[in-house]
C-alpha positions in Angstrom: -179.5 87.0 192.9 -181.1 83.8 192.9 -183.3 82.3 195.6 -181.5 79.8 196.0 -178.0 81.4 196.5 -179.7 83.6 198.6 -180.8 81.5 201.0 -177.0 80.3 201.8 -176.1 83.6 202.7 -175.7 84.0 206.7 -179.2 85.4 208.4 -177.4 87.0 211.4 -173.7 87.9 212.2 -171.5 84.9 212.7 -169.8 85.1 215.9 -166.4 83.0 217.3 -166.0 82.3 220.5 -162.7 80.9 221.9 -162.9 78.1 224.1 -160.2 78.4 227.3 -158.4 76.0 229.1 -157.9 76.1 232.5 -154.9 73.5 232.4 -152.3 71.6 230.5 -154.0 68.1 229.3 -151.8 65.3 229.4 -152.1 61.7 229.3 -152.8 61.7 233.2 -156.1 64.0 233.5 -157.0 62.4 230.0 -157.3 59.1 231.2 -161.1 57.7 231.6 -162.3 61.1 229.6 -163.3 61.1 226.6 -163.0 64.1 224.1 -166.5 64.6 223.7 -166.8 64.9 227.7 -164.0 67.3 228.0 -165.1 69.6 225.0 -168.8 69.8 227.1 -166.6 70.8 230.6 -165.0 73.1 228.3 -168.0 74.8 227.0 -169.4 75.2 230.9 -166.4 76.6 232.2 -166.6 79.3 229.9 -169.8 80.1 230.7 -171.4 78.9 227.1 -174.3 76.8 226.5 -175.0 75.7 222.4 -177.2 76.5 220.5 -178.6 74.4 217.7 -176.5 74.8 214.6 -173.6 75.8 215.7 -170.3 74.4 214.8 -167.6 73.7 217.7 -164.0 73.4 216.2 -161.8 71.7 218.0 -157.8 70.8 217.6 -156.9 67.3 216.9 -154.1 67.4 219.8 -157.1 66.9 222.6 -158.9 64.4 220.6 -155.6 62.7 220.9 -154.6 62.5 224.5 -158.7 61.5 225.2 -159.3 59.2 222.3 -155.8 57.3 222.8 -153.9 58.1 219.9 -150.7 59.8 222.5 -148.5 56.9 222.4 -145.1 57.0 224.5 -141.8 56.4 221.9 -140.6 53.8 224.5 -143.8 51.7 223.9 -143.3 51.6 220.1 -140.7 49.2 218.5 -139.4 50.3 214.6 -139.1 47.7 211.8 -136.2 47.2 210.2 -137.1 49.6 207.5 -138.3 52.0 210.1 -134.6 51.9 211.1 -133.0 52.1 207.6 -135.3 54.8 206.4 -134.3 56.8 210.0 -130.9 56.7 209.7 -131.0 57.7 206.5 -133.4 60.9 207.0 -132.4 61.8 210.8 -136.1 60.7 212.3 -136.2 58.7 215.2 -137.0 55.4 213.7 -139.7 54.8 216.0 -141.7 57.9 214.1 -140.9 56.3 211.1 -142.6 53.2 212.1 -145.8 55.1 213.4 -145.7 57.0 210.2 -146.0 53.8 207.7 -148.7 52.2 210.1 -150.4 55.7 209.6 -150.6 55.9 205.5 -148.2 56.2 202.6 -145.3 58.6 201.7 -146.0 60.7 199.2 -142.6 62.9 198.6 -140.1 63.5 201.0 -139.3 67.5 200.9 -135.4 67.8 201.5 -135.8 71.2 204.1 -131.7 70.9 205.2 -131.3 71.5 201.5 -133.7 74.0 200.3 -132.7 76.2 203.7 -129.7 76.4 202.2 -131.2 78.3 199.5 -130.7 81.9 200.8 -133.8 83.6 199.5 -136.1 80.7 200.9 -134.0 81.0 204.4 -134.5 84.6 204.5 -137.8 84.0 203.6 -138.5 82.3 206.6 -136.1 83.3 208.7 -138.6 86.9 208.7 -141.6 84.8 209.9 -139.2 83.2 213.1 -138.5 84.7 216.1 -135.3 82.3 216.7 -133.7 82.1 213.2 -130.7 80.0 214.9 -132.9 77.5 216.5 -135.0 77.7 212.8 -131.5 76.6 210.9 -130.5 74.0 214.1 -134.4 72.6 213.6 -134.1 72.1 209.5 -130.4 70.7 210.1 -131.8 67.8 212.7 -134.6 66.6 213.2 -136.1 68.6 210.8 -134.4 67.8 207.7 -136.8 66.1 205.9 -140.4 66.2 206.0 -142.6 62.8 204.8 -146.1 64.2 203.5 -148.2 61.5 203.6 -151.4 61.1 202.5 -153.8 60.7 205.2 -157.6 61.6 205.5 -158.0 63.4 202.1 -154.9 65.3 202.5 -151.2 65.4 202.4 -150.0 65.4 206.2 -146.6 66.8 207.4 -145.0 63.8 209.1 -148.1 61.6 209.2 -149.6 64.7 211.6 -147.2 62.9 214.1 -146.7 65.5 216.6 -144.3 66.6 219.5 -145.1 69.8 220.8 -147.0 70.5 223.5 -146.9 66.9 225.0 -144.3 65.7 227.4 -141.2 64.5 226.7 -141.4 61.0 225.3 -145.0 61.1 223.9 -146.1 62.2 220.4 -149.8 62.6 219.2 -150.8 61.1 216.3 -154.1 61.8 214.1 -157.0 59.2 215.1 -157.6 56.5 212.6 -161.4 57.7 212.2 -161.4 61.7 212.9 -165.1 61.7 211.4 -166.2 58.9 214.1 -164.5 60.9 216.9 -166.3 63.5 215.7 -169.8 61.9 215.6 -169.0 61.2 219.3 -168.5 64.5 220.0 -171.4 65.5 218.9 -173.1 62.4 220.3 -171.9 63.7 223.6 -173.5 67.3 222.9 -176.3 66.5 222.6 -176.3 63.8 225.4 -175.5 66.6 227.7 -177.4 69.7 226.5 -180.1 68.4 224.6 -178.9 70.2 221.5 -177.4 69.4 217.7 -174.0 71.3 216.5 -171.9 70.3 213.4 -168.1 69.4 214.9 -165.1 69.9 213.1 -161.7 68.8 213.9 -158.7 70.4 213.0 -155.1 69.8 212.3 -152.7 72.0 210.7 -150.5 71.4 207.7 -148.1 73.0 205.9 -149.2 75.3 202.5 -147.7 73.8 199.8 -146.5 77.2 197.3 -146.5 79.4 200.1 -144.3 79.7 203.5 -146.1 78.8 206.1 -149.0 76.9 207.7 -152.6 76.7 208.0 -155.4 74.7 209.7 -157.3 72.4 207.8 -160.3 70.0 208.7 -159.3 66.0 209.2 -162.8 65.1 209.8 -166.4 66.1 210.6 -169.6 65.5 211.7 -172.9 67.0 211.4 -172.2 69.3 208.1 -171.7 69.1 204.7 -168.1 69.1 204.1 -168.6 70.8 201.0 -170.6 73.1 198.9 -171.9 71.3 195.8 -172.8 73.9 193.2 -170.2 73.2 190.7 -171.1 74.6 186.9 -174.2 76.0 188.7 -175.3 79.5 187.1 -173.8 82.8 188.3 -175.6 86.2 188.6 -175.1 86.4 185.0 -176.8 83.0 184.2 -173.7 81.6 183.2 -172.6 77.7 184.3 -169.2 78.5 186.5 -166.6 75.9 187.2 -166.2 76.9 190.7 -168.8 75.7 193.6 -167.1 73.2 195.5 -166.1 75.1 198.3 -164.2 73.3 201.4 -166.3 74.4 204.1 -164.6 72.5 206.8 -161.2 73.6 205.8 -162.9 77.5 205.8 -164.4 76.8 209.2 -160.5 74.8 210.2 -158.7 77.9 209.2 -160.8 80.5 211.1 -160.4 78.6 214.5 -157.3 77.9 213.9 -156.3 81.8 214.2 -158.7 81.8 217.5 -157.2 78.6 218.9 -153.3 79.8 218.3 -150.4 76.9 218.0 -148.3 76.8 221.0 -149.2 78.2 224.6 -152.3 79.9 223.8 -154.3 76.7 225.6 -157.6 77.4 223.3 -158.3 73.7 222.0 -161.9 74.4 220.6 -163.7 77.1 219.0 -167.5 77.5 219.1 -169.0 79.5 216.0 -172.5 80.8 215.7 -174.5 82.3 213.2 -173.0 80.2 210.1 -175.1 79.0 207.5 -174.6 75.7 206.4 -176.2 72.1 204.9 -176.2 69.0 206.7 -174.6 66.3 205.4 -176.1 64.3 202.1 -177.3 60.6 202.7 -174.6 58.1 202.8 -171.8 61.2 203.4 -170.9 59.6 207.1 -170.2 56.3 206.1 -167.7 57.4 203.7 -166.3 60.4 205.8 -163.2 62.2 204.8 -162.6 59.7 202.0 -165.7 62.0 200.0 -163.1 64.3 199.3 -160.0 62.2 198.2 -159.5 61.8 194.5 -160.0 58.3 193.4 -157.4 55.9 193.3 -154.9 56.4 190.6 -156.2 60.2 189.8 -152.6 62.0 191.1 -150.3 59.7 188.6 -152.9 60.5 185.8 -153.1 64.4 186.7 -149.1 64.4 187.0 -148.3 62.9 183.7 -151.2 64.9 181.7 -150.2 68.2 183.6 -146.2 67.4 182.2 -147.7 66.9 178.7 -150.1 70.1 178.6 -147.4 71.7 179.6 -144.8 71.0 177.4 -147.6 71.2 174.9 -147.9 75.0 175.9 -144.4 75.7 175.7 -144.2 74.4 172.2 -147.0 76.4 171.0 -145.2 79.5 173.0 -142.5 78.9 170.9 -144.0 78.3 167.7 -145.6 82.1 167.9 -142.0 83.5 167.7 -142.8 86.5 169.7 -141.9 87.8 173.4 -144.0 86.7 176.0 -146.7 90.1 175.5 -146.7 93.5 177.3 -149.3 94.6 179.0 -152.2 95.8 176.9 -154.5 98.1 179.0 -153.6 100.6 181.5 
């Protein structure tokens, strides 16, 4: 193994801690406190000091009631297409309106109609411990989910969010996660003298697969990415692969710490990980390093249709069964 790749493996174990809540936030005891003030509180009153180089995790949903991005549906007044475009895909139009203000719809998936493909219900009717309330969620307010591109990903409803936040109020993602993250860690180090890399999460739905994940919606303090692409392998040969999404790595393991629903775990702290800091320029341009330039998902859509009709033809030009297995 090289030197190099060596020296990105992990010198001691890596270790997560779950951070603990002792109470429901809401917009009351989040007023005049910011996130980076409550995640320090949060690391004393579970007895954990920092150390320099770790990386706190922490769910968007806090950021949101501390950084003012919980807004009350009563406050918010939908547009006339906010209304049309409500009515005709059983949102609350005032959503609607939060989600265009937030970024732009990229497909609308139909979920009242796919549930009503059996093997897909069944599918996730297995992974639900109220299958009727499942089918009563994808016939209502549920029926259709906007992904919209947001942050270098493709949100579920914007990332506007209802649960665990009283009635009336969603959460919605912050308009600069990597700056609320900087602060974060700007209030870290304010209080304990120390630097950590912060990463905050949100979780999204995994497109091919049933289910959900969390994945990173900004950063600060790491590099949000490997960057060995086409470097050599053990072998000495150029590999395509290299770009690994570290944040989204480090999103996904606290998101299985932190829970999603009445666990009360809003941050994880991990130690032991080995990992770069950010290049020059990187903060400026935050989550919108990893986005695909502008005009790169019509291009990849209308190549991918004619590389694959291009295979099909050559399939069928071989005149020949799609091949048995060869080997044992």
């Amino acid at each position: 193994m090289s030197d190099d790749l060596a020296s990105k493996k992990p010198n001691r174990p890596v270790e997560v801690f779950a951070l603990s809540a002792g109470r429901i936030v809401d917009l009351e005891s989040a007023a005049g406190r910011s996130a980076g003030d409550y995640v320090c509180d949060l690391l004393l009153s579970n007895g954990l000091t920092p150390l320099e180089g770790d990386v706190l995790a922490v769910t968007s949903k806090i950021v949101s009631f501390h950084e003012g991005y919980a807004l009350r549906l009563s406050d918010i007044t939908p547009s006339r297409k906010a209304r049309l475009l409500g009515r005709a895909f059983r949102k609350d139009p005032r959503e609607v309106q939060v989600m265009m203000e937030i970024g732009h719809v990229a497909v609308v998936i139909p979920m009242m109609w796919l549930i009503r493909y059996r093997p897909l219900y069944e599918a996730i009717a297995a992974q639900s411990p109220n299958p009727a309330a499942m089918r009563r969620g994808f016939s209502g307010y549920c029926a259709y989910t906007f992904m919209v591109t947001a942050h270098a990903a493709y949100v579920d409803d914007a990332g506007i969010d209802y649960s665990n936040a009283p009635g009336g109020v969603i959460t919605v993602l912050p308009k600069d996660p990597c700056a609320v993250a900087e602060k974060i860690r700007a209030a870290v180090r304010a209080r304990f003298g120390i630097d950590v890399a912060v990463v905050l999460t949100d979780t999204a739905a995994k497109l091919g697969r049933v289910g959900s994940n969390d994945i990173a919606i900004g950063y600060a303090g790491i590099d949000p990415i490997t960057r060995l692409t086409f470097s050599e392998d053990l072998f000495g040969v150029p590999r395509s692969g290299g770009v690994d999404l570290v944040i989204d790595s480090l999103a996904g393991m606290a998101g299985l710490v932190m829970g999603q629903t009445t666990e009360m775990r809003p941050a994880v702290l991990i130690r032991g990980l080995s990992y770069d800091r950010p290049p020059a320029g990187a903060a400026a341009d935050g989550m919108r390093s990893l986005q695909y330039p502008r005009g790169t998902l019509w291009r990849g859509v209308v190549f991918t249709l004619a590389a694959s009709l291009w295979f099909r033809i050559v399939s069928f030009l071989a005149f020949q069964r799609w091949p048995r297995r060869t080997r044992a």
